[in-house]
ZADO-1210 file (C-alpha; in nm, 4 decimals, padded with zeros to 6 digits):
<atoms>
<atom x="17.0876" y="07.2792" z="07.9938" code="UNK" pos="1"/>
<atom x="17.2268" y="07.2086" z="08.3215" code="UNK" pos="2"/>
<atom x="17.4536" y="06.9271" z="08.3866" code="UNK" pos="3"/>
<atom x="17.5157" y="06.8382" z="08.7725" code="UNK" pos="4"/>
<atom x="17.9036" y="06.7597" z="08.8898" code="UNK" pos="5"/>
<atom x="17.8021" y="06.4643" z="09.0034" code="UNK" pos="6"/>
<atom x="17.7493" y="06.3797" z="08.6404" code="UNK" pos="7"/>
<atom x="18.0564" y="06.4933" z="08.5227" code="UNK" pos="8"/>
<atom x="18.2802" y="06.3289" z="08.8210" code="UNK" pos="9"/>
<atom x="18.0883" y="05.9944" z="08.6387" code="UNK" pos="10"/>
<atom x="18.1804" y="06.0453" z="08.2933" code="UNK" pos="11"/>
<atom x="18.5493" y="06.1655" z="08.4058" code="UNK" pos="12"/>
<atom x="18.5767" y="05.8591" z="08.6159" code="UNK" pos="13"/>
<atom x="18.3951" y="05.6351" z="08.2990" code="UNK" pos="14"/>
<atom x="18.6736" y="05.7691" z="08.0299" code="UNK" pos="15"/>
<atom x="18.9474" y="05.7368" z="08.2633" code="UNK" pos="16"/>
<atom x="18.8913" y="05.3684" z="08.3236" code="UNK" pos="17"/>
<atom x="18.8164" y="05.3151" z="07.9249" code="UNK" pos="18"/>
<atom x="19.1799" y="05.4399" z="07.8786" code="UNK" pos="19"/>
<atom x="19.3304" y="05.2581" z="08.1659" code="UNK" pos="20"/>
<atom x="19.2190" y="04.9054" z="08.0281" code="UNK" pos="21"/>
<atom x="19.2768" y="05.0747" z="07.6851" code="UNK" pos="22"/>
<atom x="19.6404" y="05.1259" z="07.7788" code="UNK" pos="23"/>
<atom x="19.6374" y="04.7805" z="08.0082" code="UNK" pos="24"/>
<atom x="19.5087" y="04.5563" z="07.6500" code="UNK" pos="25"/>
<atom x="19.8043" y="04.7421" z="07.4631" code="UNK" pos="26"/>
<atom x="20.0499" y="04.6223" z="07.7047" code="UNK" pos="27"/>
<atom x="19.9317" y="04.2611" z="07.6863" code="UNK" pos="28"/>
<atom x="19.9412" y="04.2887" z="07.3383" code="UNK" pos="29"/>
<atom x="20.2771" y="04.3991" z="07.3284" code="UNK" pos="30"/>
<atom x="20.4080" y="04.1431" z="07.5846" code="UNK" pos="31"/>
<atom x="20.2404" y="03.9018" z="07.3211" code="UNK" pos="32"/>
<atom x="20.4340" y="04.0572" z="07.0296" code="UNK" pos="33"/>
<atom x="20.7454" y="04.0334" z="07.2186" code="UNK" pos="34"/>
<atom x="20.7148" y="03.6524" z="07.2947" code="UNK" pos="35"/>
<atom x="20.5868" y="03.5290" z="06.9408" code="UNK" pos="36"/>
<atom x="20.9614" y="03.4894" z="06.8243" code="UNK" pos="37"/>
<atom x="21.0498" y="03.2581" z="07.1041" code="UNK" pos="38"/>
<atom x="20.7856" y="03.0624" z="07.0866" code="UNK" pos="39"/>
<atom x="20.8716" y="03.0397" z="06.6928" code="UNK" pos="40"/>
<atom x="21.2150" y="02.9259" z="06.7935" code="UNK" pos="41"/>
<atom x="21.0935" y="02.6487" z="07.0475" code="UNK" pos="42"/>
<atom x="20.9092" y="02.5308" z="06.7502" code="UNK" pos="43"/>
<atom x="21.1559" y="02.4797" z="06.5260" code="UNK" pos="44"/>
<atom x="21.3876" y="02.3768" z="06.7627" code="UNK" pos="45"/>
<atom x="21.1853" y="02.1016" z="06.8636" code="UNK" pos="46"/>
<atom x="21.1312" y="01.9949" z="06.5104" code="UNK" pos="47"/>
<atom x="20.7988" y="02.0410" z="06.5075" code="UNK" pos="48"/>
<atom x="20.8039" y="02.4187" z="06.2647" code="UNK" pos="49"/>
<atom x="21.0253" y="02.3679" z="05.9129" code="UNK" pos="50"/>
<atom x="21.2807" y="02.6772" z="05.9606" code="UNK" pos="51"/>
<atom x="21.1982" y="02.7712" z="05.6213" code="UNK" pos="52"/>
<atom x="20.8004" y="02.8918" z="05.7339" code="UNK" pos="53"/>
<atom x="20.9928" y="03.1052" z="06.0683" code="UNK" pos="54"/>
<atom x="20.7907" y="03.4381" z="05.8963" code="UNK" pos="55"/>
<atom x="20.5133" y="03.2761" z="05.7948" code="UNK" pos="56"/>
<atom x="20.4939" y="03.1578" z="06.1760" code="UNK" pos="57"/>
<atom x="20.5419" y="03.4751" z="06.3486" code="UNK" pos="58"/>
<atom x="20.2576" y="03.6346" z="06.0774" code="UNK" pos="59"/>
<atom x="20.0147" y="03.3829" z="06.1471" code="UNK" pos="60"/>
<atom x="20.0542" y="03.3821" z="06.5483" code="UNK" pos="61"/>
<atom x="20.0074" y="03.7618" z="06.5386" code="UNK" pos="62"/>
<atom x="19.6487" y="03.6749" z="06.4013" code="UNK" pos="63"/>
<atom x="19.4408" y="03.5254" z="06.7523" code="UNK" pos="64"/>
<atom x="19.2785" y="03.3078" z="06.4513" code="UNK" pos="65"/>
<atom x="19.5510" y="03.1664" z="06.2923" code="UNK" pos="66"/>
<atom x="19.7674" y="03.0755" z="06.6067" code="UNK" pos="67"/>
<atom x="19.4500" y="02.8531" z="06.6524" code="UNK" pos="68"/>
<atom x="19.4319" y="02.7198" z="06.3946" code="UNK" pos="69"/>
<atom x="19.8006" y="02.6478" z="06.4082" code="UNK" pos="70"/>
<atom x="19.7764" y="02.5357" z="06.7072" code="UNK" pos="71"/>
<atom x="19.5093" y="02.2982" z="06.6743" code="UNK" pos="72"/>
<atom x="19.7219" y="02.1580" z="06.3083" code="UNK" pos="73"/>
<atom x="20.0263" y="02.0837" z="06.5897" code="UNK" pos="74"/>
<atom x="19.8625" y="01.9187" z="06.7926" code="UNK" pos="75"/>
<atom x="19.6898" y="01.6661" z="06.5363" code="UNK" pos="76"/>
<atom x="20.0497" y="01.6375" z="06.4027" code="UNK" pos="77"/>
<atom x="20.1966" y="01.5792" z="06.7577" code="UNK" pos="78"/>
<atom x="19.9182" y="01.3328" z="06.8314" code="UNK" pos="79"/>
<atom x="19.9540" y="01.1194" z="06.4969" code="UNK" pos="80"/>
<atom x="20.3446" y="01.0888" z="06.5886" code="UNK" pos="81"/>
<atom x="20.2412" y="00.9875" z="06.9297" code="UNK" pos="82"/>
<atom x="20.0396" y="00.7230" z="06.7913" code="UNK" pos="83"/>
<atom x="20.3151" y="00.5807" z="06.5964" code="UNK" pos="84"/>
<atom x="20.6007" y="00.6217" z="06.8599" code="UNK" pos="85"/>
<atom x="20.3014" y="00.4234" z="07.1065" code="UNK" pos="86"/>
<atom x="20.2274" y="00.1460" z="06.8136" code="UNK" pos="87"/>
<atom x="20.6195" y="00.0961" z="06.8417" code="UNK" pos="88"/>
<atom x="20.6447" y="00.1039" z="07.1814" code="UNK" pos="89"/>
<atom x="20.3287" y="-00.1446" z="07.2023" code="UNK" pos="90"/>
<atom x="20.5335" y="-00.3997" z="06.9849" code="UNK" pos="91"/>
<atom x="20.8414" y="-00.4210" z="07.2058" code="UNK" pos="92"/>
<atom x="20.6935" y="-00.4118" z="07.5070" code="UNK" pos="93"/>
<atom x="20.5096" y="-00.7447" z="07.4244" code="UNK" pos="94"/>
<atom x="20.6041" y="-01.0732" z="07.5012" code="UNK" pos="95"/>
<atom x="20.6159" y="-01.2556" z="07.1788" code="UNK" pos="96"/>
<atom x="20.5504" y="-01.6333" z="07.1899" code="UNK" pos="97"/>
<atom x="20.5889" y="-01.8773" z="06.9219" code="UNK" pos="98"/>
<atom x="20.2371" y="-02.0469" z="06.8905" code="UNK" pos="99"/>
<atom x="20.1852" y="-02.2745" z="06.5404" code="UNK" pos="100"/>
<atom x="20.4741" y="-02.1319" z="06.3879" code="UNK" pos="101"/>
<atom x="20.3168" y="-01.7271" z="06.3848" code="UNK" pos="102"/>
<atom x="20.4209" y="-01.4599" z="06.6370" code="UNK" pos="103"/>
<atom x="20.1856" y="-01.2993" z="06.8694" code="UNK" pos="104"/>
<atom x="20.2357" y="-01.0178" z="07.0687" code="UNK" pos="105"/>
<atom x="20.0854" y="-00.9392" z="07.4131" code="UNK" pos="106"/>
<atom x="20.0978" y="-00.6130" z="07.6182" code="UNK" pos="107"/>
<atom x="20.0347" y="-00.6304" z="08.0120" code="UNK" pos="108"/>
<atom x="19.7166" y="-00.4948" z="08.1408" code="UNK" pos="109"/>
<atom x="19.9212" y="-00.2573" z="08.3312" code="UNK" pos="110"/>
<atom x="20.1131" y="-00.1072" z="07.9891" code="UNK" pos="111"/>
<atom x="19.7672" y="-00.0542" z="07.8258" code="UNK" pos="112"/>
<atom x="19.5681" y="00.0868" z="08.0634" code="UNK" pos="113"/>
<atom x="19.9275" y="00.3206" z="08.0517" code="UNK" pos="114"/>
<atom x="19.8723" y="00.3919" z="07.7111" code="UNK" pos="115"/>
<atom x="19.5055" y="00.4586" z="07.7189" code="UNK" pos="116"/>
<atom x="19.5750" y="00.7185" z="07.9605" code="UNK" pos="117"/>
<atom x="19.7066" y="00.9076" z="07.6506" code="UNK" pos="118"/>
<atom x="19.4250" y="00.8446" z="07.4299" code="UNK" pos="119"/>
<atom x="19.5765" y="00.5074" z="07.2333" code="UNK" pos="120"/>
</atoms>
């Protein structure tokens, strides 16, 4: 069997290209790596990772999966806070008035169609 150089020139220039974006995925993987621990600290230094799950963080965001996963469970957390800090922030904004001896609270058009910007 007789296999042209043109042939060969193809499948040189196919396997060199596999290994270049072979070598190009293990540097972004890497660089990944390498960040995970920062990003572990930011957590936990913005109170929103317990200190005492650090390993357990940098395990799971190692997995593409489980730094999902995590980071969908963050975000519900972060938006049920929200919700709170917003409920709060509804009540003193208000204007009470005294009507029949109960207190009722109104919010401004302006402040709600604020706060439905952000989903409450």
């Amino acid at each position: 069997m007789k296999v042209s150089p043109d042939f060969v020139q193809k499948v040189v220039a196919y396997v060199e290209k596999v290994a270049s974006e072979g070598e190009q995925r293990a540097a972004t993987q890497q660089e990944y790596e390498n960040a995970i621990p920062g990003v572990v600290d930011s957590l936990i230094a913005t109170g929103l990772l317990d200190p005492m799950k650090k390993q357990a963080a940098v395990d799971a965001l190692k997995d593409p999966r489980k730094a999902l996963t995590s980071l969908q469970k963050t975000a519900e957390q972060v938006k049920k806070e929200a919700a709170k800090v917003a409920d709060q922030t509804v009540k003193r904004m208000g204007k009470a008035e005294k009507s029949a001896g109960t207190r009722k609270t109104e919010v401004k058009e302006a402040d709600q169609n604020f706060l439905r910007s952000f989903g409450f």
